[in-house]
C-alpha positions in Angstrom: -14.4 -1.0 -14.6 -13.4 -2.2 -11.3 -13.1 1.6 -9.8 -9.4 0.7 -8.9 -7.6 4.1 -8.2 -3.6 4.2 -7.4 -4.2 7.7 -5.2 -6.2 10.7 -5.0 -3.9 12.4 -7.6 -4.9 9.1 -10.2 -9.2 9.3 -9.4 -9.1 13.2 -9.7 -6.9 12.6 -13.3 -9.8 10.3 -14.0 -13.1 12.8 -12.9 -11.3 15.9 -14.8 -12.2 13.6 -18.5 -15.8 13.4 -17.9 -17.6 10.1 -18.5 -16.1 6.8 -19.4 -17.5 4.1 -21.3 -16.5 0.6 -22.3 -18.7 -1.7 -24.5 -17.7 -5.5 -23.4 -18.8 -8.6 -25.6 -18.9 -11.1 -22.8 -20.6 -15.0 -24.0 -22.8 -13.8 -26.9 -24.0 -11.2 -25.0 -22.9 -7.1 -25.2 -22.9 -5.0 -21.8 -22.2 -1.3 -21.6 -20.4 0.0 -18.2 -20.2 4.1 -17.7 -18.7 5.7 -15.0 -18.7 9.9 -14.5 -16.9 11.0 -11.5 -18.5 14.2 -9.5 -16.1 17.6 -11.2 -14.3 19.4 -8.7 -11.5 22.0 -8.4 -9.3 20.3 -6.5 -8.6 16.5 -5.5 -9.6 17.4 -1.7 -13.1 18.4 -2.9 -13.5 15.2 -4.8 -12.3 13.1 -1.8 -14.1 15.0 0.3 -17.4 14.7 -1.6 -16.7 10.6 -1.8 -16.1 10.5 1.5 -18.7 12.5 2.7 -17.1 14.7 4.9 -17.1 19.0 4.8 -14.0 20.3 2.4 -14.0 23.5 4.6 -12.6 21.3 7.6 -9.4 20.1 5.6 -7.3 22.5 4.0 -5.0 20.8 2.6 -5.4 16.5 3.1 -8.0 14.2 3.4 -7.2 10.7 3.9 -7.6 8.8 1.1 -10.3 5.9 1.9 -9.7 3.7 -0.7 -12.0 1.0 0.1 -15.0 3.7 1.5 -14.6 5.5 -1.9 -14.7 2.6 -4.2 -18.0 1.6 -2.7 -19.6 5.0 -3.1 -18.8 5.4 -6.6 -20.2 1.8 -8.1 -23.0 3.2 -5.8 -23.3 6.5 -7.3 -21.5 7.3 -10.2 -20.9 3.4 -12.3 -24.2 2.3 -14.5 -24.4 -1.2 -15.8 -26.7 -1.8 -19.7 -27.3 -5.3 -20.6 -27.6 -4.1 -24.8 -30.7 -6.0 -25.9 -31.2 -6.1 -30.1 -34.8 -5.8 -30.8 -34.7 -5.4 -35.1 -32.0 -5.2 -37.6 -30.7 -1.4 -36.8 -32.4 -1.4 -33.1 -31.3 -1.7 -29.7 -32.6 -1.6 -26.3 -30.5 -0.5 -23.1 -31.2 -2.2 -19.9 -29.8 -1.0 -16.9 -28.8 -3.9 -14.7 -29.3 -3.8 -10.7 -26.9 -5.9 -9.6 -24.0 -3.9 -10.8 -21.0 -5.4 -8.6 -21.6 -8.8 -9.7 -22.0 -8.1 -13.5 -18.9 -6.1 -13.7 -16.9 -8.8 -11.6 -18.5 -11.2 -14.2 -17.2 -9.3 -17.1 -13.9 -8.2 -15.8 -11.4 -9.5 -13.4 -7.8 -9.6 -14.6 -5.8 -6.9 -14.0 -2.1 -6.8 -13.8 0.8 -4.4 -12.9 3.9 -5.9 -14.0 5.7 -3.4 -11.2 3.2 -4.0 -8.7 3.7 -8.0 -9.2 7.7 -7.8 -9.4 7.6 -5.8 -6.2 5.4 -8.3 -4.7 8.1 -10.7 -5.2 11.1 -8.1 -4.2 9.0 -8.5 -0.8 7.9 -11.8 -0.6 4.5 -11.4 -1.1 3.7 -13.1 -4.7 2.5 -16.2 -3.0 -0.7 -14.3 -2.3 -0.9 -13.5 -5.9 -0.3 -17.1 -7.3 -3.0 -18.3 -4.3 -5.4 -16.1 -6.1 -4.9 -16.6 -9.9 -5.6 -20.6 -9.1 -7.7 -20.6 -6.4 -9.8 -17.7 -6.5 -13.0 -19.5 -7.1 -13.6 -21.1 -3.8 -12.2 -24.5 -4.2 -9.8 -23.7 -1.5 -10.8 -22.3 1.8 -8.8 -20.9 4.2 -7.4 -24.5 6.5 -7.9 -22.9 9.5 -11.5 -23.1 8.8 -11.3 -26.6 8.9 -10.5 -26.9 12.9 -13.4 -26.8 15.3 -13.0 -28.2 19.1 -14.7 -27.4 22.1 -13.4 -29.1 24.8 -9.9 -30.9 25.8 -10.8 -34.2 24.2 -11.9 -32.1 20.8 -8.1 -30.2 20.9 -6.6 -33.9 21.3 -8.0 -35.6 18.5 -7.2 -32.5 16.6 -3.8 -32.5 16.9 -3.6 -36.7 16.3 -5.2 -35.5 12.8 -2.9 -33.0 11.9 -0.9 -35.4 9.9 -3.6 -36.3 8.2 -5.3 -32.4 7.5 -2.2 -31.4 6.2 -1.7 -34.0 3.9 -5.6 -33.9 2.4 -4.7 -30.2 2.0 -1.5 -30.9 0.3 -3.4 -33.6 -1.9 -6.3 -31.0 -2.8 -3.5 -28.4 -4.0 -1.7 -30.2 -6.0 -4.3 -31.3 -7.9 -4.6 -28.0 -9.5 -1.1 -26.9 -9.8 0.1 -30.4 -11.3 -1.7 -30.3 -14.3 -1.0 -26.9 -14.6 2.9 -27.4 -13.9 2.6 -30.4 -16.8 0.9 -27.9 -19.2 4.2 -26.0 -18.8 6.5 -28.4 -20.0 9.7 -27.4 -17.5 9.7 -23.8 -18.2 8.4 -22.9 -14.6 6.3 -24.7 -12.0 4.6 -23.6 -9.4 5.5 -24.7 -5.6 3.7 -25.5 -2.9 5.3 -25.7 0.7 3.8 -26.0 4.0 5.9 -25.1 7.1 6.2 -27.0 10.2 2.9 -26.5 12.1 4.8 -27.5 15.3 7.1 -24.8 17.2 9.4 -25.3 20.2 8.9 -21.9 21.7 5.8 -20.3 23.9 3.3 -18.8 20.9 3.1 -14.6 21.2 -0.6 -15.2 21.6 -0.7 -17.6 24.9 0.7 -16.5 28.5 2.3 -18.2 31.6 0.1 -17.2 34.1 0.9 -17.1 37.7 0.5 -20.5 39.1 -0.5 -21.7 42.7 2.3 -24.1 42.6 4.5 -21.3 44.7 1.9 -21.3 47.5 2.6 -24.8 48.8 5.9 -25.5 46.9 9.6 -24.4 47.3 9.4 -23.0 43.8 9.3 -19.3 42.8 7.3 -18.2 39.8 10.3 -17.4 37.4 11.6 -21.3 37.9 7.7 -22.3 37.3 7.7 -20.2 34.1 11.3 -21.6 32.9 10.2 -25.1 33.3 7.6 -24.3 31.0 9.7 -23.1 28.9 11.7 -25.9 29.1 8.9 -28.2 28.6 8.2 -26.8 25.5 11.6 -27.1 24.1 12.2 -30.2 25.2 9.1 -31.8 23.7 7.9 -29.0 21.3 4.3 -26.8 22.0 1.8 -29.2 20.6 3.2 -32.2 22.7 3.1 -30.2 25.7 -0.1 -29.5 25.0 -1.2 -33.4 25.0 0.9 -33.4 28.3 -1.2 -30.5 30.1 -4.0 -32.8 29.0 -3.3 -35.9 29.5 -0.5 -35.7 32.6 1.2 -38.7 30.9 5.1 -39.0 32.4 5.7 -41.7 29.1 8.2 -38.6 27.7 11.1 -38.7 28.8 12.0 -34.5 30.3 13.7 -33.5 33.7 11.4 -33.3 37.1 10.6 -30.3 38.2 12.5 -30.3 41.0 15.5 -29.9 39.0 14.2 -26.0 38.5 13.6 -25.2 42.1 16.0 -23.9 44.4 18.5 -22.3 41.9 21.3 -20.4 43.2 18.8 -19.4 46.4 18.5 -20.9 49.8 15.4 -22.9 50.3 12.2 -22.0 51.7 11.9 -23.6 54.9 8.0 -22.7 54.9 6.9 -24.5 51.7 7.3 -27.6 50.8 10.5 -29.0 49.5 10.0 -30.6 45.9 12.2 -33.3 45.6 11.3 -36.4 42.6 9.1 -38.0 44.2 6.3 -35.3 44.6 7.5 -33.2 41.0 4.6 -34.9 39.4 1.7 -33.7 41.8 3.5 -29.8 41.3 3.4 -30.1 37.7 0.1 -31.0 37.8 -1.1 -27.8 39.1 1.0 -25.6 37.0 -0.2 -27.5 33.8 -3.7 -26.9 35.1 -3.1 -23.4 35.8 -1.6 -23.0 32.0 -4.7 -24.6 30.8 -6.7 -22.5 32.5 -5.2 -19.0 31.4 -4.7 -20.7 27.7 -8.3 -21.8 27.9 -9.8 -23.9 24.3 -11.2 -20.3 23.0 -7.6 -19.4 23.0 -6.1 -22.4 21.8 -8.5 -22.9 19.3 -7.5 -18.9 17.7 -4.0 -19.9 17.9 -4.1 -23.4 15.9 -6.7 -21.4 12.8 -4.2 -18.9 12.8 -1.4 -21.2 12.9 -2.6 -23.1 10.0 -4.1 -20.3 8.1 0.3 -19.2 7.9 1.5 -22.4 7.6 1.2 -22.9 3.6 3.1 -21.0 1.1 3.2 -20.7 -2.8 5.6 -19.4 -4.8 7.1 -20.2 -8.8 10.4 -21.7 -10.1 11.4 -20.4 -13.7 14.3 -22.5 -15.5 16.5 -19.4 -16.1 18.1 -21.3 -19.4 14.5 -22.5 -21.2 14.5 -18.7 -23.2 18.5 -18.0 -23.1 19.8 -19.9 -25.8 18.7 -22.0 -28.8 21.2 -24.2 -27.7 20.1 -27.3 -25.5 21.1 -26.0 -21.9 20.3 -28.3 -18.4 17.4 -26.9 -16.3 18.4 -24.6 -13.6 15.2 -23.4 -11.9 15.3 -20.8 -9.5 12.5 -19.3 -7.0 11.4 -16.0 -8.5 13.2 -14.3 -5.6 16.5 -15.1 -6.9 15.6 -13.9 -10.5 17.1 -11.0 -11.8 14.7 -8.0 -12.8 14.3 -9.0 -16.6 13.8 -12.7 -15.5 11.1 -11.7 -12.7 9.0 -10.0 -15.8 9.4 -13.1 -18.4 8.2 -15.3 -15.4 4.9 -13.0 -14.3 4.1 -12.5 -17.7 4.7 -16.2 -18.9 2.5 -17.1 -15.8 -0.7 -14.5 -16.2 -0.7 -15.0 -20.1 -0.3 -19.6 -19.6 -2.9 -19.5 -16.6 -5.7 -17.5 -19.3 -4.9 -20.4 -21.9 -4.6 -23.1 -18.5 -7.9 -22.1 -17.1 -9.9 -21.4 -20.2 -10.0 -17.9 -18.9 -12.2 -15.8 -21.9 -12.4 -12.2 -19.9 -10.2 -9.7 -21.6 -6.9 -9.2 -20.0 -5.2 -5.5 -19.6 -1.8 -5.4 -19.6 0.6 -2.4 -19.0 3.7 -2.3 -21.0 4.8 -5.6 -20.9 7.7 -4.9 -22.6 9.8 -3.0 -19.7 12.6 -4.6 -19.0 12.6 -7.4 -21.5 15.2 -7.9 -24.1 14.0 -7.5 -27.5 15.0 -11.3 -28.6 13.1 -12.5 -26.1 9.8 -10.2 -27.0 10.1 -11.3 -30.8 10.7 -15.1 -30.4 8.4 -15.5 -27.0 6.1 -13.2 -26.0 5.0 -12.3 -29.6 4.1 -15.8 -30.0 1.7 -16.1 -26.6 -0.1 -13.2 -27.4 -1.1 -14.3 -31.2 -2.0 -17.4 -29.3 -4.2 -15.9 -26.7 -6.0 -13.3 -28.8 -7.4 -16.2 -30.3 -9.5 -16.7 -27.0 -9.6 -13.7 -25.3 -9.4 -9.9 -25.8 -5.9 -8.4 -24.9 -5.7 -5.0 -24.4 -1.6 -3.5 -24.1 -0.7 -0.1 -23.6 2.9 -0.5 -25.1 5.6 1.8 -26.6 7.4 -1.5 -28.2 6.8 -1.6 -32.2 7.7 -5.1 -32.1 4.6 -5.9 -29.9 2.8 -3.8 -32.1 3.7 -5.1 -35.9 4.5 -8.8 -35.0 1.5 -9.7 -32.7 -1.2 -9.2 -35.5 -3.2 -6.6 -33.1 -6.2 -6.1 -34.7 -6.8 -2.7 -33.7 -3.6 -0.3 -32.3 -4.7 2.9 -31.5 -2.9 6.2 -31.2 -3.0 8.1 -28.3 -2.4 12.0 -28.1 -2.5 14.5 -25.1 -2.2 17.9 -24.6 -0.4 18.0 -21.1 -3.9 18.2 -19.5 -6.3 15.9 -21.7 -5.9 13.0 -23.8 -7.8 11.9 -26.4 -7.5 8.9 -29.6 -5.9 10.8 -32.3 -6.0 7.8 -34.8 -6.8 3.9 -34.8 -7.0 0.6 -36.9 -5.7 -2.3 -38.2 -1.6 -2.4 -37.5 -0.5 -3.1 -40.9 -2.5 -0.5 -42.9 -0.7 2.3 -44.5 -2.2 5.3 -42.3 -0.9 3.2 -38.8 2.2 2.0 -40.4 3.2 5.5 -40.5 1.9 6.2 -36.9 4.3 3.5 -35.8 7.2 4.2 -37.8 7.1 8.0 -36.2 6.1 7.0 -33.0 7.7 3.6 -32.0 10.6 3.9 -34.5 11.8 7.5 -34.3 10.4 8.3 -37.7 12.4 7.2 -41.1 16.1 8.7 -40.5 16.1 6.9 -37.5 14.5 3.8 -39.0 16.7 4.1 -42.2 19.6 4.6 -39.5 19.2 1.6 -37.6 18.6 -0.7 -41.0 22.0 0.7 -42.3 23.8 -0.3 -39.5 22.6 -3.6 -39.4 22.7 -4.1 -43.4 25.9 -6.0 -43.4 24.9 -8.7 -41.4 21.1 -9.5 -42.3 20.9 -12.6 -44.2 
């Protein structure tokens, strides 16, 4: 539904199987959503077609345009049926307009387990967490929140930044701490906000050439080292205030100190000595101001701020290891090993659902890789009867555990011949006909099964 395609290999897989439909029960009401891909020989026709461009041209590649291509086929090739019943045996079919918004209203949890655990390999689950909790608007982005115009404006900005970044902090946690309590010291979720201040010259701003070198003994590199010596002396946002307000209250070395460094002096210009230092810092704090001019200086502090929060999740590495009573040791889901990475993104979709009262279906892709079996019997087995109560769960899974234990009230069989695939059988998980699908499939068949129970005989109780 959501026209989400790894490659161009994975949407020409998907256009060779003709049209897809899915029938979605969704608050008393049923929808029907079809998509039929364009049939083509090759995956450079297909792209080609989707992206509108002449196949002839490219022999071999077209770029794949994911975001151009997704777009053209919810225009073109996805219908939307609100289902309508009109008597006892009939239905009506009524295709909706506004298809984006009604799928996105049916559908919008979708989760790779080795997409997620790469995210945090890299660093990048923080964007995730930001979007399971916050993905309805209740947080913009801070930077948003800064708007100055003039020299005044970018003062009394940065005497509130105390007081933004604590509001924000405050607004935050008042939807992770509930959450985090709901959780009972298994995992929390963290929020951290870096230092907005920095003692270095920002990539985006320059030191431009000053007119302080015209009348004073002072070349532009010992200008431009001051400045930089301002700023780590006092830090960027105070040296701000200073090019504002020209207040000497801070205690920092005259410029004078800079000039004349391992050179003879300039017998034309104006010797800076303490005493006039102020009036040459003046101009080349208005010469910075006017290169780093508020437009500038107002991009830099939404950027800054838009970078300065982080999330990430802490899992207690002992709350599934043991029945025995073990301390808390949390750890930050970088420092997790594989197997702990999967408990803490599944614990963390599947706990949100319940958290949120979430009721779209959920699609999950075998959950069960690198999980311990103990750990899929006593745990996960457990959240998902749980959740099925609310919400649909859907699990492609090769794990019989999953399969017998959760109560899934409909497993179905899948078969393929290399080039198609197709449902070979399907129903309820403890009737005869599926029993015997599992055993073959997901146990090996009996000698295996019969193996396995053998060897274990001895010490079943």
């Amino acid at each position: 539904m959501t026209q989400e395609f790894k490659d161009d290999s994975h949407l020409y897989f998907f256009s060779q199987h003709g049209e897809v439909s899915v029938l979605v029960h969704y608050y008393n009401e049923e929808y029907i959503v079809t998509m039929e891909l364009p049939h083509f020989g090759s995956s450079v026709e297909l792209i080609a077609d989707l992206s509108d461009l002449d196949p002839s041209i490219y022999r071999e590649k077209i770029y794949y345009n994911k975001n151009k291509i997704k777009q053209k086929i919810l225009r073109k090739f996805v219908s939307v049926y609100k289902i309508t019943k009109i008597k006892s045996n009939e239905f009506i079919a009524e295709k909706q307009a506004h298809r984006k918004a009604t799928i996105e209203k049916l559908y919008d949890d979708r989760y790779s387990i080795n997409s997620l655990v790469e995210k945090a390999n890299n660093n990048e689950f923080g964007g995730f967490i930001q979007d399971l909790f916050f993905s309805d608007g209740y947080l913009d982005a801070l930077g948003k929140k800064i708007k100055f115009n003039s020299n005044n404006g970018l003062l009394k900005f940065l005497g509130n930044i105390g007081k933004i970044l604590e509001e924000r902090k405050s607004k935050v946690e008042s939807r992770i701490n509930p959450y985090n309590l709901s959780q009972k010291d298994k995992m929390r979720i963290v929020y951290i906000q870096k230092n907005v201040n920095v003692y270095e010259l920002p990539h985006s701003l320059e030191i431009p050439k000053s007119r302080i070198s015209r009348e004073y003994d002072i070349t532009q590199k010992e200008a431009t080292e001051y400045i930089h010596y301002l700023i780590r002396t006092l830090s960027f946002n105070e040296f701000i205030k200073l090019c504002i307000n020209k207040t000497m209250s801070l205690e920092f070395n005259p410029i004078s100190s800079f000039a004349r460094i391992q050179r003879a002096p300039n017998l034309d210009k104006e010797n800076l000595t303490p005493s006039n230092s102020y009036d040459a810092m003046v101009v080349l704090l208005d010469d910075f101001l006017r290169a780093n001019n508020i437009s500038k200086l107002l991009a830099y502090y939404r950027n800054k701020l838009n970078a300065v929060e982080e999330f990430t999740i802490e899992f207690d590495v002992n709350a599934y290891e043991s029945s025995r009573q073990l301390k808390s040791i949390f750890k930050d889901i970088k420092e997790l090993s594989l197997g702990q990475k999967v408990v803490t993104i599944l614990n963390l979709i599947l706990s949100h659902g319940d958290f949120s009262n979430n009721h779209k279906p959920v699609i999950i892709d075998q959950p069960e890789d690198n999980l311990d079996s103990r750990y899929i019997y006593k745990n996960l087995v457990e959240q998902l009867r749980q959740l099925k109560e609310k919400r649909q769960i859907i699990i492609a899974t090769h794990n019989s555990t999953l399969v017998t234990n959760s109560l899934s009230e409909n497993v179905i069989i899948m078969e393929s011949d290399g080039e198609h695939g197709w449902i070979s059988k399907y129903g309820y998980a403890l009737s005869p006909p599926i029993k015997k699908e599992i055993l073959n499939i997901l146990e090996g068949g009996p000698g295996s099964f019969k193996h396995r129970q053998s060897v274990f005989n001895d010490v079943i109780s």
